[in-house]
DSSP file (Angstrom, degrees, kcal/mol; ACC not computed):
  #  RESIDUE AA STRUCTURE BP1 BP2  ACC     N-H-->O    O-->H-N    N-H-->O    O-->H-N    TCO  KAPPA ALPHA  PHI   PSI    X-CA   Y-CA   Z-CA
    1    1 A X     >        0   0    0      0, 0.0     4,-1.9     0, 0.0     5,-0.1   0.000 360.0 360.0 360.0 -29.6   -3.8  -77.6    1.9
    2    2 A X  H  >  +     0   0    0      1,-0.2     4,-3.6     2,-0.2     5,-0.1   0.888 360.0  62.9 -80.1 -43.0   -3.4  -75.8   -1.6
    3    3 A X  H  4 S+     0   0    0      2,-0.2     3,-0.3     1,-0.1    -1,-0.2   0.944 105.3  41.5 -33.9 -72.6   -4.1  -72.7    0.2
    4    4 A X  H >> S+     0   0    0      2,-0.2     3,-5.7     1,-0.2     4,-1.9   0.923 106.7  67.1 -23.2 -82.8   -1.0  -73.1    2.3
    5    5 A X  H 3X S+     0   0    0     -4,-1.9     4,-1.4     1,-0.3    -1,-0.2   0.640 101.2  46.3  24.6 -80.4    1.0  -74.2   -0.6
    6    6 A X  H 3X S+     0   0    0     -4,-3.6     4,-0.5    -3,-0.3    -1,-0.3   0.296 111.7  51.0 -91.4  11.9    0.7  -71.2   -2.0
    7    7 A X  H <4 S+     0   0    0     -3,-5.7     4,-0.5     2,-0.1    -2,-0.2   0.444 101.2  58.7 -92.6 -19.0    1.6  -69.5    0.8
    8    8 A X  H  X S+     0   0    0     -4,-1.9     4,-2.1    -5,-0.1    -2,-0.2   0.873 113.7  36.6 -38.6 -67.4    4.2  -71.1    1.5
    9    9 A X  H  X S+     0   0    0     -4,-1.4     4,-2.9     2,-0.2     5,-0.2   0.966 110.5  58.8 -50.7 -68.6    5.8  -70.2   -2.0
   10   10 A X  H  X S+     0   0    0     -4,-0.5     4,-3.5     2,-0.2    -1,-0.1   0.754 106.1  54.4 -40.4 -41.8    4.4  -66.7   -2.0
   11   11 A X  H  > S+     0   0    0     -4,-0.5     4,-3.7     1,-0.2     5,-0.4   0.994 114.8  41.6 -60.3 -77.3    6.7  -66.7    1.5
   12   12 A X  H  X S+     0   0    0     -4,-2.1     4,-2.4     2,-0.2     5,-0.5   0.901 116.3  41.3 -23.3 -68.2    9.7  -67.9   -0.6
   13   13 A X  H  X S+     0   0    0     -4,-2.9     4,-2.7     2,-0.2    -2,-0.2   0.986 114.0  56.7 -63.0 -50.6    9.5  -65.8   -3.6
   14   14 A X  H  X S+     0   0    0     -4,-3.5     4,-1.3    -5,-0.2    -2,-0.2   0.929 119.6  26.4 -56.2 -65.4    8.6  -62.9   -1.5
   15   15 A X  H  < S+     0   0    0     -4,-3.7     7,-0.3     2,-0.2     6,-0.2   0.782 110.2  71.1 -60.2 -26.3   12.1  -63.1    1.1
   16   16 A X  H  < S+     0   0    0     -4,-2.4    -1,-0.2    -5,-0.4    -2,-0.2   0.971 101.2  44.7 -62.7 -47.7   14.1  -64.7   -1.6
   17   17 A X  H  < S+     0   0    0     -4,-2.7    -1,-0.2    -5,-0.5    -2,-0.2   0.999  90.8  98.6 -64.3 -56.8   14.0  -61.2   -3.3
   18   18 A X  S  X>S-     0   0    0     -4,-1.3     4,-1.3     1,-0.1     5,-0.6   0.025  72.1-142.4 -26.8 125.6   14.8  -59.2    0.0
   19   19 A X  H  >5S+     0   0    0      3,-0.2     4,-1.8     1,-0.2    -1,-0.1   0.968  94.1  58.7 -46.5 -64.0   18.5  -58.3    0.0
   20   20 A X  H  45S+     0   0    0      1,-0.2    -1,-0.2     2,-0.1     4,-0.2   0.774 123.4  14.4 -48.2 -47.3   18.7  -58.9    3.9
   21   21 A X  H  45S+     0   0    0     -6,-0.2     7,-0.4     2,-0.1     3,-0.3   0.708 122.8  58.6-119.2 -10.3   17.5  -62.7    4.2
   22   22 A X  H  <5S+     0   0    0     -4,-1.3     6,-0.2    -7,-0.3    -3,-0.2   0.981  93.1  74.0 -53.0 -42.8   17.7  -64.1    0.1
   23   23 A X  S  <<S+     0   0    0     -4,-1.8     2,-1.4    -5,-0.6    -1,-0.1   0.888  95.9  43.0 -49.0 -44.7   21.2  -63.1    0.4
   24   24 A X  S >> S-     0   0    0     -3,-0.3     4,-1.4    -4,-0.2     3,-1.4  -0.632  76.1-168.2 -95.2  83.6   22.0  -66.4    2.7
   25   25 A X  H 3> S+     0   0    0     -2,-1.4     4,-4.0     1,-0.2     5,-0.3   0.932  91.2  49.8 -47.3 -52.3   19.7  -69.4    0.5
   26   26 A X  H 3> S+     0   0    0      1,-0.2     4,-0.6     2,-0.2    -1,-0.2   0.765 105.4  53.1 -50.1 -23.9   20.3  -71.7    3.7
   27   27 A X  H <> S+     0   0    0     -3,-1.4     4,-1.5     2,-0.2     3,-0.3   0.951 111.6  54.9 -67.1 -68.3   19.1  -69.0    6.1
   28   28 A X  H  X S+     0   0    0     -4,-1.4     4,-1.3    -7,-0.4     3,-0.3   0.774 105.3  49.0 -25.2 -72.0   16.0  -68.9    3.8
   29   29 A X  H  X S+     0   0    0     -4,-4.0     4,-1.9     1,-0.2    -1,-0.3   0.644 104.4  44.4 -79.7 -10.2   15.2  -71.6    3.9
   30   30 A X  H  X S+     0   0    0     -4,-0.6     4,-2.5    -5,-0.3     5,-0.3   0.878 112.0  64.8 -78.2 -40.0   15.1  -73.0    7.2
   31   31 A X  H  X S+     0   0    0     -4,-1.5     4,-2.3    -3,-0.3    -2,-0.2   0.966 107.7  40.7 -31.9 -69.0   13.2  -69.4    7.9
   32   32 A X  H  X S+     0   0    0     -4,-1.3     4,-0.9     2,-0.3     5,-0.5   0.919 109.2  57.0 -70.1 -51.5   10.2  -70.6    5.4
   33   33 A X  H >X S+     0   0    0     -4,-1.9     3,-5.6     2,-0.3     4,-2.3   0.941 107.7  52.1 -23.8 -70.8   10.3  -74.2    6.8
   34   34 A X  H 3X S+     0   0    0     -4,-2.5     4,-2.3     1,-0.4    -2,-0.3   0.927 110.1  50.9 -38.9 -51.3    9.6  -72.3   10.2
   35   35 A X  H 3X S+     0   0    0     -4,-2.3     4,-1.0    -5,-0.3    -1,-0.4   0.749 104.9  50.2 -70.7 -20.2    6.9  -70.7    8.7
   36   36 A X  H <<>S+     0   0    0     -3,-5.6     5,-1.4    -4,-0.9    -1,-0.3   0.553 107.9  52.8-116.6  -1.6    5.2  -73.4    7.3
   37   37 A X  H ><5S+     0   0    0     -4,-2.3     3,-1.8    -5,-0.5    -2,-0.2   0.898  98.9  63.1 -87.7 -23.4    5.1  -75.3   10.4
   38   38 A X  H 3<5S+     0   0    0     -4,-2.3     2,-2.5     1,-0.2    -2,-0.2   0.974  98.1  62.6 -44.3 -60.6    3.6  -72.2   12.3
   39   39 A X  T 3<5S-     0   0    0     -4,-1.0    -1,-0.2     1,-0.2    -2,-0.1   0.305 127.7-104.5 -76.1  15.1    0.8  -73.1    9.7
   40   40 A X  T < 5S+     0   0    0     -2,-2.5     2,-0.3    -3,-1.8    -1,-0.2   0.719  76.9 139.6  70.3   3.7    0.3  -76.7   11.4
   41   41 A X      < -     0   0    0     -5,-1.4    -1,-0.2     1,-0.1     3,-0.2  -0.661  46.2-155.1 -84.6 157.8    2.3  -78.6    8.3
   42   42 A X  S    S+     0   0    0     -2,-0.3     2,-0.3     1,-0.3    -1,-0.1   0.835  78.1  17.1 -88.3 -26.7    4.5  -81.3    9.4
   43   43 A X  S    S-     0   0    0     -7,-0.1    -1,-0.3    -6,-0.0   -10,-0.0  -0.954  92.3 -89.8-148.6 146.7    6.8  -80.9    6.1
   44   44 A X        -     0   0    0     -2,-0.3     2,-0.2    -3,-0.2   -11,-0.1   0.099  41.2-121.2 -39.8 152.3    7.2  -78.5    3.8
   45   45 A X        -     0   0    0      1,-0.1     2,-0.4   -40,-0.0    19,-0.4  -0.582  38.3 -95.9-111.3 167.1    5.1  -78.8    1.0
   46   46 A X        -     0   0    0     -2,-0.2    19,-0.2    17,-0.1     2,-0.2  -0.621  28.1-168.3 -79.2 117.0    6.9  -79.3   -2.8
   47   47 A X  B     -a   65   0A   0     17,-1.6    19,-1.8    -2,-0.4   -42,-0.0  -0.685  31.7 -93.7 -97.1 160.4    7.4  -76.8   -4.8
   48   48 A X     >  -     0   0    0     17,-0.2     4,-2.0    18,-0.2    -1,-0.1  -0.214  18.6-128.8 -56.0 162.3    8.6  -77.6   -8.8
   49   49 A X  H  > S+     0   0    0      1,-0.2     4,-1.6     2,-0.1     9,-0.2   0.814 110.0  62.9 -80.7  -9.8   11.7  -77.7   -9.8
   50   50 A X  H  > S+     0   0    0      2,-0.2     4,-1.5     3,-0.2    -1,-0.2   0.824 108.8  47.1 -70.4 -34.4   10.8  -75.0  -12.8
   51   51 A X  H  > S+     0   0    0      2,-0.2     4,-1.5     1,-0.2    -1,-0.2   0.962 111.3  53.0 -93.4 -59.9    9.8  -72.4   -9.8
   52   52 A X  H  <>S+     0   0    0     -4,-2.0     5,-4.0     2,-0.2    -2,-0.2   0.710 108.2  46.1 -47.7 -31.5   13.1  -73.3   -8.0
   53   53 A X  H ><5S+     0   0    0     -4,-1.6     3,-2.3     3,-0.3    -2,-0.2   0.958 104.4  58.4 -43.2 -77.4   15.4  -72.6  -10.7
   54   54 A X  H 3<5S+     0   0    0     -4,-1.5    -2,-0.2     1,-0.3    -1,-0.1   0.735 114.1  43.0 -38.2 -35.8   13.8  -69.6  -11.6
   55   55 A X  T 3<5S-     0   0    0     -4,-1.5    -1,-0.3   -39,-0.0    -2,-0.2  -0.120 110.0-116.6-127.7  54.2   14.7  -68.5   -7.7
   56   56 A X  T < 5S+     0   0    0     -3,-2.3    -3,-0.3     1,-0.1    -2,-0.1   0.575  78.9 129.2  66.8  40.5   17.7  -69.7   -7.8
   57   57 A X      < +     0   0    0     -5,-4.0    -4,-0.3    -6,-0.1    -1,-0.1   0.766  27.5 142.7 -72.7 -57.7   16.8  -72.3   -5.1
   58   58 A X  S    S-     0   0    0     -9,-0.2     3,-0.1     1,-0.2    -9,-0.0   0.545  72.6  -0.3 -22.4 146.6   17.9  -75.6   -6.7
   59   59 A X  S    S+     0   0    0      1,-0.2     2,-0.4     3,-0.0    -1,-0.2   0.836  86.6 151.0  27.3  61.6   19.5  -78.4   -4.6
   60   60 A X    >   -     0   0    0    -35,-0.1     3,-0.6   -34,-0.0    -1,-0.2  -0.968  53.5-114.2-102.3 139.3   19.2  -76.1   -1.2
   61   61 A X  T 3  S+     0   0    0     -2,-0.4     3,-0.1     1,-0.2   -32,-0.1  -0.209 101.8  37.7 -61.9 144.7   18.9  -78.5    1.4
   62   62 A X  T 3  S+     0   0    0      1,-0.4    -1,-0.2    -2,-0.1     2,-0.1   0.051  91.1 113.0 102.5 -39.0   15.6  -78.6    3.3
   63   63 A X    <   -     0   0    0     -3,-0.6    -1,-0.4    -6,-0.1     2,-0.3  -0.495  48.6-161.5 -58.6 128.1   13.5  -77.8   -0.3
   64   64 A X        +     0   0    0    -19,-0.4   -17,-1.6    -2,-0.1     2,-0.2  -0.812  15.1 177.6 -87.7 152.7   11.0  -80.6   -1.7
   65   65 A X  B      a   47   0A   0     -2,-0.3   -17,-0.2   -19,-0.2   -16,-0.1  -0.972 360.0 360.0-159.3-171.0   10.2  -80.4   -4.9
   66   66 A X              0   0    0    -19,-1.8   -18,-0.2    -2,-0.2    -1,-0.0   0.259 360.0 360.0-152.5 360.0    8.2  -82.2   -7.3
């Protein structure tokens, strides 16, 4: 699971910086959601809030965090 996890995030951090799909946070996120159910989870796994703040994620709907 930790694996995921971090691929999950990795997923995040990685598009959040692209110009083309960070630009739209909501976009994002419903993309990475998609992504982490390819990966056989049933909900997105929790990220901190320290790492969401830092990309400028906070209070987008669809994010856990922990």
């Amino acid at each position: 699971m930790k694996t995921k996890e971090s691929a999950y995030q990795a997923w995040l951090g990685y598009y959040n910086s692209n110009r083309a799909i960070g630009k739209d946070k909501y976009r994002l996120v419903e993309l990475a959601n998609e992504f982490s159910r390819t990966m056989g989870l049933d909900n997105p796994p929790a990220i901190s809030k320290l790492v969401l703040g830092k990309m400028g994620l906070k209070n987008i709907p669809g994010l856990r965090s922990k």
